[in-house]
N, C-alpha and C positions, 0 to 999 in steps of 0.2 A: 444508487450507482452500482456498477459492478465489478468488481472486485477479483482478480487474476492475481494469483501469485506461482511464478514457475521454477521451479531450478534445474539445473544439469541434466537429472532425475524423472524431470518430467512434473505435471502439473502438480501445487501442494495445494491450492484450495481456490475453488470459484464460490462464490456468494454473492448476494445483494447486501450492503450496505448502506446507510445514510452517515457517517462517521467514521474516519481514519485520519490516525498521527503516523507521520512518519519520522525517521531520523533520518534526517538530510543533512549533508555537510557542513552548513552553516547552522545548524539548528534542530530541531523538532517540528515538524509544519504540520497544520490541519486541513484535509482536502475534505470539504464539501458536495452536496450535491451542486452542479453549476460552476464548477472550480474552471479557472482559466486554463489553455489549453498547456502542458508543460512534459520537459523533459528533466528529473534532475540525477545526481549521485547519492547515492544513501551510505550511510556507515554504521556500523556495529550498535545495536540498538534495537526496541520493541517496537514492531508493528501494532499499534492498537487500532482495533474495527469494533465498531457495535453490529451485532446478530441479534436478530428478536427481540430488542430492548436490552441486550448483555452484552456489556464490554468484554472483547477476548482482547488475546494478546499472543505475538509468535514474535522471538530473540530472533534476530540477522546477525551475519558477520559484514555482507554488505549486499550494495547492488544497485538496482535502477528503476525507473519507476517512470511511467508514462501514461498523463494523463492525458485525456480526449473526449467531448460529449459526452460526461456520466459513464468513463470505461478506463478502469485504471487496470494496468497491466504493472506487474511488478517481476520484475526475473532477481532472483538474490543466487548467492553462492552456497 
C-alpha cells in the first residue's frame, strides 16, 4: 500500500509498505494491505511501517489519517 505522511511543512515521507500501526484514539490500530475504507484521529504516539522487510518508526504529537484502496494519507502536526 502507499504510504503519505504530510505536515504544515510539507511532505515528510512517501513509500510502499505492507504494514502500519497507528495511534488512534481509542487505541493502537494495524492497517493492512486491503484495510477497510476509514477516516480516524490519531494522538501522540509511534507510527510504525515496515520498509524492505524493516520496521521503522516516526513519534507524532497527533493528527489524521485516511485510509482508501491501498492509499494511506496521514497529515500529523
Amino acid at each position: 500500500m502507499n504510504l503519505h505522511i504530510i505536515s504544515p511543512n510539507g511532505t515528510v515521507l512517501e513509500t510502499e509498505t505492507d504494514f502500519l500501526k497507528l495511534p488512534g484514539q481509542e487505541g493502537q490500530f494495524t492497517v493492512l494491505d486491503g484495510h477497510a475504507p476509514l477516516i480516524a484521529a490519531l494522538t501522540k504516539g509511534a507510527i510504525i511501517y515496515k520498509h524492505d522487510g524493516v520496521d521503522k518508526n516516526m513519534e507524532i504529537e497527533s493528527g489524521f489519517v485516511e485510509i482508501a484502496d491501498d492509499d494511506v494519507k496521514i497529515c500529523i502536526d
